[in-house]
N, C-alpha and C positions, 0 to 999 in steps of 0.2 A: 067773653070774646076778647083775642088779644089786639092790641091799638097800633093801628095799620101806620107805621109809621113811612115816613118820605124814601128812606134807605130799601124799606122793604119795596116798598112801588117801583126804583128805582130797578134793583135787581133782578124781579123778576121782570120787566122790560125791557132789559138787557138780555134775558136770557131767553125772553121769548117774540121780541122784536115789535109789543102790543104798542097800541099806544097807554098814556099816564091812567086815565081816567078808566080802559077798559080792564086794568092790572089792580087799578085800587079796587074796581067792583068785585074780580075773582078774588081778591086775598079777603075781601068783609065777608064774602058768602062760605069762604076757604077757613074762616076763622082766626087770620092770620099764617096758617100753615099754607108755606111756598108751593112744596111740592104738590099739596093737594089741589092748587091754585093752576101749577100747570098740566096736573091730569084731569083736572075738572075743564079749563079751556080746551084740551087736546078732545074729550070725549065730547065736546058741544061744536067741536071745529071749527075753533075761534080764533088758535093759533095760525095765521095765515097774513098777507102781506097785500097791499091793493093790488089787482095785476095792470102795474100798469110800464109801458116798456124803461122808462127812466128807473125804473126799482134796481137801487144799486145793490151786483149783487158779489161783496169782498170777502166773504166769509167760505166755507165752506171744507174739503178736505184734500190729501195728496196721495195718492195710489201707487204702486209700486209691482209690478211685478217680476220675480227674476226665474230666466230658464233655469233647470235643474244642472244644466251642465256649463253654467256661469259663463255661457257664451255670449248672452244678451239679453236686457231688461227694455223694461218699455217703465215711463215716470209719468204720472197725468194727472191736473190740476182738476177739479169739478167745485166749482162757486155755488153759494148758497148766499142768503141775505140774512141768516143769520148762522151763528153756531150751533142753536137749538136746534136746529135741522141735520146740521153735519152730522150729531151725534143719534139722528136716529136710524132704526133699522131700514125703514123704506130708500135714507138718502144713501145709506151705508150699501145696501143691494144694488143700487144704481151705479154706485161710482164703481162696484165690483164685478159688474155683470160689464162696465162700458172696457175696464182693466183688459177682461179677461177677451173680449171681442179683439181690442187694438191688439195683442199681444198675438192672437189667434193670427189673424190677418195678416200681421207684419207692417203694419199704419207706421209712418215713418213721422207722420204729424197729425195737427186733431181735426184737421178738415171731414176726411171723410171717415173719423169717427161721431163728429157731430151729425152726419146728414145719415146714418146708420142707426144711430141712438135718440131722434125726433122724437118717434112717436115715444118711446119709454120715455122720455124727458115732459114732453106733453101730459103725459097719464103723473108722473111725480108732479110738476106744478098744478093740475088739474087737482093731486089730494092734498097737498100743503099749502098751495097757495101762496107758495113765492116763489121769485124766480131763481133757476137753475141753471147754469150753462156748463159746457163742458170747455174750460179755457185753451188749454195748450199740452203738448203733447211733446216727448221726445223718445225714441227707439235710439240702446247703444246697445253696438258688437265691439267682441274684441277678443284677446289674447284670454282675459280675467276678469271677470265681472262682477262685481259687489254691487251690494245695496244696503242701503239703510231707513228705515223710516221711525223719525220719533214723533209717535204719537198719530195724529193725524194732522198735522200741521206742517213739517217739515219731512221732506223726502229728497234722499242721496244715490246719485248712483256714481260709480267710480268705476275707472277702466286702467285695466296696470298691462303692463308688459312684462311675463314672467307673474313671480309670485305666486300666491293662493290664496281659498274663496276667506279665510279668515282677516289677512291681509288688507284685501280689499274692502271687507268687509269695516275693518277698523280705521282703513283709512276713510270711509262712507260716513260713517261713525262722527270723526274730528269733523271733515266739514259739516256736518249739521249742528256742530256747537260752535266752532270757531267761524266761517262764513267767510271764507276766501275768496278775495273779489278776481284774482285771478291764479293760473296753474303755475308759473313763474315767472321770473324778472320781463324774457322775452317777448310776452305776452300783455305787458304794459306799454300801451302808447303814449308818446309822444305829447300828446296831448292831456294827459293824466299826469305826466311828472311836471309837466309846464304850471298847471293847473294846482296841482302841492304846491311849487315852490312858488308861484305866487301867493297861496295864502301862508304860505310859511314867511316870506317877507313882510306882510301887510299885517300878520299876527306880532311880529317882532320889530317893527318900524324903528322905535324908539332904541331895541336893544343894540341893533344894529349901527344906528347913527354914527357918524366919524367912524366908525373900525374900517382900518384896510382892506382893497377888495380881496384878495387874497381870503383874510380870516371870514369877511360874509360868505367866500366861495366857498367853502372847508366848512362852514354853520351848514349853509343850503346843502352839502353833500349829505351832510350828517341827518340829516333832515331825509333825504331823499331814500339815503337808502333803508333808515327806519320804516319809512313808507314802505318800498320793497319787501323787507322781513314781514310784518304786519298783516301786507295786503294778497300776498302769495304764498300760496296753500305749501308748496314744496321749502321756504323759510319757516315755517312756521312753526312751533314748538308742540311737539305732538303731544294732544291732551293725556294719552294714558300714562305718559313720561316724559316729561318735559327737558331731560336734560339732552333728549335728542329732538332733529329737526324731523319734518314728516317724510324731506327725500330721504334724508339719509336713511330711512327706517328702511323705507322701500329700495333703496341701494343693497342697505345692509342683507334684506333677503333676498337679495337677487334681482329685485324687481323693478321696472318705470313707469311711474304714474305718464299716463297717456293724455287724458281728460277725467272732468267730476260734470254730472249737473245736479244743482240744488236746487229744488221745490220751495218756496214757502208760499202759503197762502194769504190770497190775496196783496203778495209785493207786487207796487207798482200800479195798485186800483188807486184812484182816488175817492177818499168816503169822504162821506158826506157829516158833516161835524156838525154833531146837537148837541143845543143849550140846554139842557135838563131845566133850570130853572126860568130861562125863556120860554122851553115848554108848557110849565105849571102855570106861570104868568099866563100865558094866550088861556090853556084851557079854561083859568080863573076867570078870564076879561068874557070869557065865551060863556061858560054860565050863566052869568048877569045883564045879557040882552034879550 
């Protein structure tokens, strides 16, 4: 039998969201083999989660759907509590069956595709046993409609004026690698360039010292509008060739980026941060009473 060690407990706990003690018993009865560890818990329906409402749940996957005549897509978030879930077919049917509903309907947001999709959410937590929600939703029309999705983790959709579904499509593409915090300069408030250049002066306090206000002004610009390039999707240097910017791409064919919205899963959950080895600790202390 091969010797279960800490990395392997670790892993598959990770990947199946157990706790320590319940992953070292599958991988000794597993013989050390992972996989067989988590088809032996899944056929005993062990893989599952306490149900209890605090179960945070930051994991999960991003849906996409695009009309055939790139008029308009619908983007939608579905949370899982862990990965092992997202990747299977029952979570994979859910968040496809909720897609193809909002899309059907014309749901503009996920309210009432949440109060639609209950009882199917109900019957998925009732077999997995963890919790499921359907987070957020967004429908765009337009001129031109791309989408993108890599993987099931990040999901793009973009809207142009002018151009074509390939266009779009690649511009969907750049923001889900690069992650533009907005569409252009104009589209930065006030409050965000304030915000730079405070920490651009309290990063450079010392470099700054004595130089004329002048030179700090002409630093902070230089600063600023780095920030600008960086932070906006139409500065940005377009991944498939970077010697052009992504407006200019979209000029170049005629076209105007409109708006993007980008998916990723679980930005903006707060998880809940475990000590692996404060873990082991308790289980140990917990043995020996």
């Amino acid at each position: 039998m091969s010797q279960i060690s800490a990395a392997m407990v670790k892993e598959l706990r990770e990947r199946t969201g157990q706790g320590m003690m319940d992953c070292k018993k599958a991988l000794t009865e597993a013989g050390g083999d992972i996989e067989k560890a988590i088809d032996d818990m899944r056929a005993a329906g062990s893989i599952k989660a306490a149900k209890k409402a605090g179960n945070i749940a930051a994991e999960g996957a991003i849906g996409v759907k695009l009309a055939d005549d790139n008029k308009s897509a619908v983007i939608i978030e579905v949370n899982s509590q862990t990965d092992f879930l997202a990747l299977q077919d029952d979570f994979k049917g859910f968040v496809s069956a909720s897609l193809d509903k909002a899309f059907a309907a014309g749901y503009s947001d996920a309210v009432p595709l949440i109060a639609d999709q209950e009882t199917a959410r109900e019957a998925l937590v009732a077999k997995c046993g963890e919790n499921v929600n359907i987070r957020r939703l967004t429908r765009v029309e337009g001129d031109m409609v791309g989408a993108y999705l890599h993987g099931h983790r990040i999901g793009v959709v973009v809207t142009l004026k002018g151009g074509n579904a390939e266009l779009a499509k690649d511009i969907a593409m750049h923001v889900a690698a690069s992650n533009p915090q907005f569409l252009d300069a104009s589209q930065v408030s006030d409050e965000a360039i304030a915000k730079e250049k405070e920490i651009f002066l309290a990063l450079n306090a010392e470099k700054i010292a004595g130089k004329p206000e002048n030179i700090v002004e002409n630093m902070v610009k230089g600063r600023i509008n780095k920030f600008l390039s960086e932070a906006s999707l139409v500065e940005q240097a377009f991944i498939k060739d970077p010697e052009i910017k992504v407006g200019e791409l979209a000029k170049k064919a005629g076209a105007e980026i409109i708006s993007f919205v980008r998916y990723e899963v679980g930005e903006g959950i707060e998880r809940a941060e475990v000590d692996f080895a404060a873990e082991v600790a308790a289980q140990v202390a917990a043995t020996k009473q």
